[in-house]
N, C-alpha and C positions, 0 to 999 in steps of 0.2 A: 504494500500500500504506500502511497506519497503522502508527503504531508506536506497539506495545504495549512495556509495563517486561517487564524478563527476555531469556533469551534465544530465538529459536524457531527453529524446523525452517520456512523457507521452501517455498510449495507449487511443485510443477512443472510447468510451463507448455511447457517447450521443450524434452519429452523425445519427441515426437513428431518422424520423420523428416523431411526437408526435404519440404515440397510437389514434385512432378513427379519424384522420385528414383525410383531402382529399388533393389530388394534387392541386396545385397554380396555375394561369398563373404567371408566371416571380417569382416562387419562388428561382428558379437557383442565386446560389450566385454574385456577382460582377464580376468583367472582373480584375481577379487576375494581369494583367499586367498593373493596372491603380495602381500606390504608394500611391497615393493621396486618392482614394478612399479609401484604404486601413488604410490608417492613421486615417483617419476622424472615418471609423470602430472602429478601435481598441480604440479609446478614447470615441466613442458615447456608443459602448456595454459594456467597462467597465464601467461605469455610470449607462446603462439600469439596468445589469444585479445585481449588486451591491444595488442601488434602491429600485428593486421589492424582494432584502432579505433582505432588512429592512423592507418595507412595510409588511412584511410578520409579524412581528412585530406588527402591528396593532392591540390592545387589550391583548392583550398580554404585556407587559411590567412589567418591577418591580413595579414601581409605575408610578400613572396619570399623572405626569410630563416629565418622560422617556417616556410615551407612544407616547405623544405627539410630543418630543423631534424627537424620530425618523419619525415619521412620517413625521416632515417636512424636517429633512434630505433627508428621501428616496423620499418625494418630487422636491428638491434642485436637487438631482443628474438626476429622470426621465427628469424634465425640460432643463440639460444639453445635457443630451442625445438625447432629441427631438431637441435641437436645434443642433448637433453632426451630426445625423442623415438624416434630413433635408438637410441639405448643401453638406454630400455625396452623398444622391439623387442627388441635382442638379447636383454636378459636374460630376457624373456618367451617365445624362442626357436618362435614360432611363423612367423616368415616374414614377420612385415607391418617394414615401414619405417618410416620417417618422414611418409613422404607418405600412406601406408596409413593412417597413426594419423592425421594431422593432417583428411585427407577423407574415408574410411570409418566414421568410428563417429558415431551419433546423439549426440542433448545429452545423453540420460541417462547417457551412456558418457564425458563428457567433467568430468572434475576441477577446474578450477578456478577459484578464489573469486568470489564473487558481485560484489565489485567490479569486477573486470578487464573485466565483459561491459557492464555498464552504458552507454547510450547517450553519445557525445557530447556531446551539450547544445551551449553556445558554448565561445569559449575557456577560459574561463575554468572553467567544468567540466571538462572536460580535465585542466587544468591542476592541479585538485585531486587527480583522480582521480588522475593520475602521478605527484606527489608524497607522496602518502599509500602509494601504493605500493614507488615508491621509496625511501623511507625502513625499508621491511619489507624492502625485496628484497638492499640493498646489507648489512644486517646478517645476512642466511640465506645472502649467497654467503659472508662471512668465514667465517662458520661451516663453510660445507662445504669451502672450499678448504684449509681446516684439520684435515677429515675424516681418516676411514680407507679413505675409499673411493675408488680411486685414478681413477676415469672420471670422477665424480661432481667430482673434487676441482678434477682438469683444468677441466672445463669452468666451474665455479665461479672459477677463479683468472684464467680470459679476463672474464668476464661481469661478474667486480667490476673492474674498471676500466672496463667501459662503464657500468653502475650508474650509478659515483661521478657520472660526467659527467651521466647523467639526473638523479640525486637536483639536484645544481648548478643545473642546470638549468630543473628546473620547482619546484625551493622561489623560488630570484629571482623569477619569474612571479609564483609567490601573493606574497612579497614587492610586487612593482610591481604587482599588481592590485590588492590587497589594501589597500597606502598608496597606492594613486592616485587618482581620483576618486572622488567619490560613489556612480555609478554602477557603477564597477567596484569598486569595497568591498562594494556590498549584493550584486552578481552571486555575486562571488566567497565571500560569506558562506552567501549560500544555498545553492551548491554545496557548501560544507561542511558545511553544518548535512545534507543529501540524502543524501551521500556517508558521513559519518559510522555509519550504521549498519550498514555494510558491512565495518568495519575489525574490527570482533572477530572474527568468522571466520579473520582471518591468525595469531591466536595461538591458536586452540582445538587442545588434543590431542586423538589417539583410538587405537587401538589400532594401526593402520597408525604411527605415531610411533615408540610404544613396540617395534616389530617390527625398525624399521630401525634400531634402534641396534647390533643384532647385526652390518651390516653398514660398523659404524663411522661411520654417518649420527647425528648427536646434533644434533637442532635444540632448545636449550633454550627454550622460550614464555617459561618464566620471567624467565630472563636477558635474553633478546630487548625485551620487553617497553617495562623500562624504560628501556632504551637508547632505542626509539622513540619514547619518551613524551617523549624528552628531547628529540632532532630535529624534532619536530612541535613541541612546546611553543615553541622559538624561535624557528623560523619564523611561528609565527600572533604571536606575540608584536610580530616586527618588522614581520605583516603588518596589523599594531592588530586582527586578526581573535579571535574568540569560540570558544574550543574548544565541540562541544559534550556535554553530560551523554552517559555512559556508557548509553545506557538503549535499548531496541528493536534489541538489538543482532541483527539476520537471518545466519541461517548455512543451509548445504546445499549446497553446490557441491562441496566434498566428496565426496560420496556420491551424484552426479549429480542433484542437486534445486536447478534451476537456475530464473531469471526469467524471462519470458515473451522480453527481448531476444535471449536465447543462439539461440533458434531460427530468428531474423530474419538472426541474423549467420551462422549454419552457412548457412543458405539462401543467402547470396552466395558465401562463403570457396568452397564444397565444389563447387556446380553446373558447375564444367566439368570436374572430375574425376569426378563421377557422371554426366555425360551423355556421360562418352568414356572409359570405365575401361578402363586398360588402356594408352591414348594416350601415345605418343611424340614428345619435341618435337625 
């Protein structure tokens, strides 16, 4: 993709069911005019989907300590999610689960941010991509665990303490990749400069924002914002890395207008729940 100045609506590539699937009962997405449900989405799937690209990770790793590493990470976030997930089921009161939500619904059905799906790459892509995450994610759980919303708050007050441990984590990385070699400075630069125009998407409001504050949900973008600016700034800082210009910023995940990867990724996550629905283990 190019990147143009401004912000744009991303086109959708992975709203298309997984190849070899079959139709669901109740695979149909939520009742768009619920905020709530809505909210609980976009924080449970950025977690799912985020998760099962670390997991992907598994065996794979630089060394047996990273492997692990991730693993429980991508552990950490699936666990946030099922509980994410779970609680929009309820409130959505139609019957579906956690498991219902995380492998019956198509990409267009699925909320969130267009960073979280992004492929792998090497380490050191990774490595950006959870960091720039985590530095948004551990400032939205304070927030919520601070909320009015007492389910919401709960799970917000477990998930910021695994956070903190992720943000810890993979900012050192870009720190050590970033001041370390030649080779790992340009890697790790470029995954930034790549990654980069994925990150406005995590401060955009929309009228879903403005709804959940009724329910005592207040995530300020505003406030948020420069908080973030300030934990990214110091880390690229000591990573001698290059922030880069504000500019081609892509959004849509949101509103189910997702990259071409999300439909690559549903395609592995979902297939043995869609070739055995219903399955008992």
């Amino acid at each position: 993709m190019s990147a143009a100045h401004g912000d744009e609506e991303l086109g959708i590539a992975a709203g298309e069911a997984s190849a070899g699937t079959r139709p669901v009962a109740g695979a149909r997405g939520p009742d768009l005019g619920d905020p709530l449900v809505e909210c609980l989405l976009r924080l449970g799937d950025d977690r799912l989907i985020l998760g099962h690209r670390l997991s992907e990770w598994c065996g794979h790793g630089p060394i047996l300590e990273e492997d692990i590493a991730l693993s429980n990470l991508a552990l950490d976030l699936i666990g946030q999610a099922a509980s994410l997930l779970r609680l929009a089921g309820e409130v959505e009161g139609r019957g579906r689960d956690e498991d219902a939500l995380a492998y019956f619904r198509d990409g267009v059905q699925f909320r969130n941010c267009l960073l979280v799906e992004q492929p792998n790459g090497d380490f050191g892509v990774t490595m950006v991509r959870q960091f720039l995450f985590d530095a948004h994610s551990v400032l939205v759980w304070e927030a919520l665990a601070a909320g009015g919303h007492p389910g919401l708050a709960a799970v917000a007050g477990k998930a910021l303490k695994e956070d903190k441990y992720h943000l810890r984590h993979s900012s050192e990385w870009v720190v050590r990749l970033g001041d370390g070699t030649a080779e790992s400075h340009a890697r790790v630069q470029r995954a930034l400069d790549d990654l980069w125009r994925f990150t406005g998407e995590l401060f955009r409001r929309d009228a879903v924002d403005e709804a959940v504050a009724a329910h005592g949900i207040a995530l300020d973008a505003a406030a948020i914002r420069p908080r973030w600016d300030a934990i990214v700034d110091d880390v690229l800082a000591r990573a001698t890395l290059v922030r880069p210009a504000d500019a081609g910023m892509r959004h849509g995940g949101r509103t189910g207008r997702h990259t071409e990867h999300l439909g690559h990724l549903l395609a592995t996550m979902q297939i043995v729940a869609r070739s055995h629905p219903g399955a008992a283990w």
